[in-house]
C-alpha positions in Angstrom: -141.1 -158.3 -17.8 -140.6 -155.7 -21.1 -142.2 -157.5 -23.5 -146.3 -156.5 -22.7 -145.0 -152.8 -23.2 -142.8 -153.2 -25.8 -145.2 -155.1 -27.8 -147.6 -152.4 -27.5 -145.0 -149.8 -28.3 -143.8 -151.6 -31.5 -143.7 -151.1 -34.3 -142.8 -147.4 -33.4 -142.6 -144.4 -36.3 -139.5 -144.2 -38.5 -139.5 -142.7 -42.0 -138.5 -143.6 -45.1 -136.5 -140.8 -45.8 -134.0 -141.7 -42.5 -133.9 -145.3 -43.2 -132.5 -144.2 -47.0 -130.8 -141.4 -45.8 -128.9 -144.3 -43.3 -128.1 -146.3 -46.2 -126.8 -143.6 -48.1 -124.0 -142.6 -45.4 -123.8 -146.5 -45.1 -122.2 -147.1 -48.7 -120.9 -143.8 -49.0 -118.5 -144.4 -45.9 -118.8 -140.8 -45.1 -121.4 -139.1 -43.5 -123.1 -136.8 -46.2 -126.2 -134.7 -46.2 -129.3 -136.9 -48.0 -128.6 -137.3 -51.4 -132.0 -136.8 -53.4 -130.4 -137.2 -56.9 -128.2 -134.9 -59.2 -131.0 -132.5 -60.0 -132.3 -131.9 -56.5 -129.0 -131.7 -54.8 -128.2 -128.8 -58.2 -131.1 -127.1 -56.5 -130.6 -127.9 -52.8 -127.0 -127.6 -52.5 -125.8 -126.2 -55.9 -124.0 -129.3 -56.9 -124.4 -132.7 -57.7 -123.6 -134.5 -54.7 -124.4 -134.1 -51.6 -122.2 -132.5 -49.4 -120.7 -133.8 -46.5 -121.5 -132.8 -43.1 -118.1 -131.0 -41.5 -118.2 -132.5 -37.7 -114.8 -130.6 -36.8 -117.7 -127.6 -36.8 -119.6 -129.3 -33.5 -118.2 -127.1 -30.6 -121.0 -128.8 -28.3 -120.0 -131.3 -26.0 -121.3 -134.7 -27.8 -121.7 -137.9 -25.7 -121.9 -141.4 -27.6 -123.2 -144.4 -26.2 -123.6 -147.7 -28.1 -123.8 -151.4 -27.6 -121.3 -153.7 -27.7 -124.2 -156.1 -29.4 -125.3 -153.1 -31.7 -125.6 -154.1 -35.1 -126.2 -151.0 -36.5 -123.1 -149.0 -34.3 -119.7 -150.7 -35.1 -117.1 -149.7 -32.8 -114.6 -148.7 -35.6 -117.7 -146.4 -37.0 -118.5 -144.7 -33.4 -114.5 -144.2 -32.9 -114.6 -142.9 -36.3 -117.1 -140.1 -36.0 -115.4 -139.3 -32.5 -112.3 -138.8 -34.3 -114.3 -136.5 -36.2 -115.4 -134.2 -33.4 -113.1 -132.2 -31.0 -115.6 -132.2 -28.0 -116.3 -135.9 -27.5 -116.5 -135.8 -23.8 -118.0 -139.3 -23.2 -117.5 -142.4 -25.7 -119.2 -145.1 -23.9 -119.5 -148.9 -25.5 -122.0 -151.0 -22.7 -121.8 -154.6 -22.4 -124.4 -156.6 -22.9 -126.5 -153.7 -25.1 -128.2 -153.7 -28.7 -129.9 -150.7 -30.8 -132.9 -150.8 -28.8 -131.6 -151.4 -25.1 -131.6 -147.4 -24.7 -135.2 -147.5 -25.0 -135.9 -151.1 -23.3 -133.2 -152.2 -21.0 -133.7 -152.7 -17.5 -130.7 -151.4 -16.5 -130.6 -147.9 -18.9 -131.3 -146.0 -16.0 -128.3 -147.2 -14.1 -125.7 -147.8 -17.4 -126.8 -144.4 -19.6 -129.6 -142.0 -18.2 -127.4 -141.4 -14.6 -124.7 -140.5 -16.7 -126.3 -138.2 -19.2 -127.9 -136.3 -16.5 -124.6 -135.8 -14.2 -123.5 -134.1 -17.8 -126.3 -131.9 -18.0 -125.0 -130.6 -14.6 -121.9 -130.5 -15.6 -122.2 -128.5 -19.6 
């Protein structure tokens, strides 16, 4: 019943710079600011590499959901990036989901957007 809408909805936007920027904290196994080469990051960051982004520093309450069928959001990498944080107050893996059910699944509402907005009460 999704497919007339998300046919007219897709391709959406995405940039270059993310999609590098994703492949980038893919090889690195870390999760560092872009790297735009040695000279740039001199400039940008005053060294050669990027640095890495320090996640201990969120203090906002982060929720993650993810896909069990999410190619691009392994569960060791979400649990990972949790372990990171130290106000992770949902971690949420949902059957059944890929990358682009949060925008197209019939059941989002009812799996992820009742959720999120019982935490907006909440925080």
């Amino acid at each position: 019943s999704m497919i007339p809408v998300i046919l007219s909805n897709t391709p959406a936007g995405s940039s270059y710079k993310h999609w590098r920027h994703v492949l980038q904290v893919y090889l690195s196994g870390k999760v560092p600011k872009y790297n735009y080469g040695e000279k740039e990051n001199l400039r940008k960051y005053g060294q050669k590499n990027p640095p890495e982004y320090n996640l201990t520093k969120i203090t906002a309450p982060v929720a993650l959901y993810y896909g069990v069928n999410d190619l691009l959001c392994a569960q060791e990498d979400v649990d990972k990036t949790a372990s990171m944080m130290q106000n992770v107050v949902v971690n949420k893996r949902i059957l059944g989901f890929n990358h682009v059910d949060i925008l197209w699944g019939i059941d989002v509402v009812d799996l992820v957007f009742n959720d999120i907005l019982k935490l907006m009460e909440q925080y």
